[in-house]
N, C-alpha and C positions, 0 to 999 in steps of 0.2 A: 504494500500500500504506500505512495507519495504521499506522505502527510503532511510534504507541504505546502504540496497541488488542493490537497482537503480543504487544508487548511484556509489559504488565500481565500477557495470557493466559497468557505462561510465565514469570512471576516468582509469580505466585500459582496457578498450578493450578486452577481452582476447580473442577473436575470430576474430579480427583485421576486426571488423564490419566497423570503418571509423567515427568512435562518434565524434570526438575533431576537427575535421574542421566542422561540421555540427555545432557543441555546441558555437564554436567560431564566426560564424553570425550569432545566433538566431536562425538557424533552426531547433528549439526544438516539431514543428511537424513531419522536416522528422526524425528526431533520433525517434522518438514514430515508424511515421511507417518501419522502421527498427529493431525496437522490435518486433515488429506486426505481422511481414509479416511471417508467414507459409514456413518456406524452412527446416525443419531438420525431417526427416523420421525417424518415430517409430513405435513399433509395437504399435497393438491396437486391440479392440475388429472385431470378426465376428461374422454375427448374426448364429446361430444355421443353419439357412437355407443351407447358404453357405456353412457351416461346412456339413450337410449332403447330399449335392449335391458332396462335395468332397470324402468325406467317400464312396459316392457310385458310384465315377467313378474307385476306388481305391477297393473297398470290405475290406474297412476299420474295419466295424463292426462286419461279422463273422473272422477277427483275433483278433479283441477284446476279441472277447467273447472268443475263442481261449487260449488267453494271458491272460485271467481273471480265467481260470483253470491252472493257470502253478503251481509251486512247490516254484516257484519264489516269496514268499507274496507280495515283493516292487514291482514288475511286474505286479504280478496279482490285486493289489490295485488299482495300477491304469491305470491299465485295465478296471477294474469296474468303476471306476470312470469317467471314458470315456466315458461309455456305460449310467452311471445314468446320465452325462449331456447333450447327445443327445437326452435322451428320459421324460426330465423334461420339462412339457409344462412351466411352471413356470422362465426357464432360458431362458432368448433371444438372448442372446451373451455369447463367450466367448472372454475372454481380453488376450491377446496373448499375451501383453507387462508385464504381468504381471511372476515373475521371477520360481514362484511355477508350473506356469502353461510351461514354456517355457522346464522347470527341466523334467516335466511330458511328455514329446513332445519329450525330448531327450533321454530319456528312451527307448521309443518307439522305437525310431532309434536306440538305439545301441541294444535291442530286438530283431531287423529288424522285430517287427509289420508293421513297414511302415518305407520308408525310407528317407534318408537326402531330398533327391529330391520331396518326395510326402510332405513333411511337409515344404519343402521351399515354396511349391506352395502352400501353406494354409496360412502361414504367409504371404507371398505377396500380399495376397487377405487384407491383416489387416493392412498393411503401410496407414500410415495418416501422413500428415506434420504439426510438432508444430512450431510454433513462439518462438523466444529466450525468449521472457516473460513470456510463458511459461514452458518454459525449466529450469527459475531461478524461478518460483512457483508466477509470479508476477500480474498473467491474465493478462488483457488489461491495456496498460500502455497510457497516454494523453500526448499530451504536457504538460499542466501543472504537472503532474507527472513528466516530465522529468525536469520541470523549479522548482518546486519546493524540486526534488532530488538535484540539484546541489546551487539551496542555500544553502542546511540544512547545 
């Protein structure tokens, strides 16, 4: 545990989560589950599945393949690249939160492979909600994590 990543977190608030009347009676359980608690939407993986259940309400993959013949090499890269991760038994997910892969999605769209609208509804399929401790890299935080952030 960084406790003294913790610690910053409930000495300044910066989310105006509400720390310092919790910290002030002892309630160094609810300040944990106020870490805890899952409310901030990110992207995140889908499994392949979903990913070709979408591709095929769309005809996704013959404009891949399409766009994987263009003249265009960064286009047509990954194009291919599109095409080798739906059809890799060995990939289960793609991670949508991830900045390479979101770069690669936007391409697309301004390609108009597919468009803002078809790829918003793919990424919506991959929103998960993190907890602020996990958003400051801290996993699951206890009370006593939170009691002994604020002695150190």
């Amino acid at each position: 545990m960084d406790y003294a990543a913790l610690r910053s977190e409930l000495t300044t608030d910066p989310l105006g989560l509400g720390y310092a009347p919790l910290l002030e009676v002892g309630a160094a359980n609810q300040v944990a589950d106020a870490l805890n608690e899952p409310r901030y939407p990110t992207d995140g993986p889908v499994t392949i599945e979903r990913v070709l259940r979408w591709a095929a309400k769309y005809a996704v993959l013959p404009r891949l393949q399409l766009a994987a013949q263009s003249d265009n090499m960064a286009l047509a890269g990954i194009a291919q690249v599109g095409l080798l991760l739906t059809q890799n038994p060995n990939i289960p997910t793609i991670d949508l939160g991830l900045e390479d892969v979101q770069q690669m999605f936007a391409a697309l769209v301004q390609a108009e492979v597919i468009s803002a609208a078809q790829r918003d509804e793919l990424f919506a399929s991959g929103v998960h909600l993190r907890s602020r401790a996990d958003v400051l890299g801290l996993g699951y935080v206890s009370a006593d994590d939170v009691r002994r952030a604020m002695e150190a």
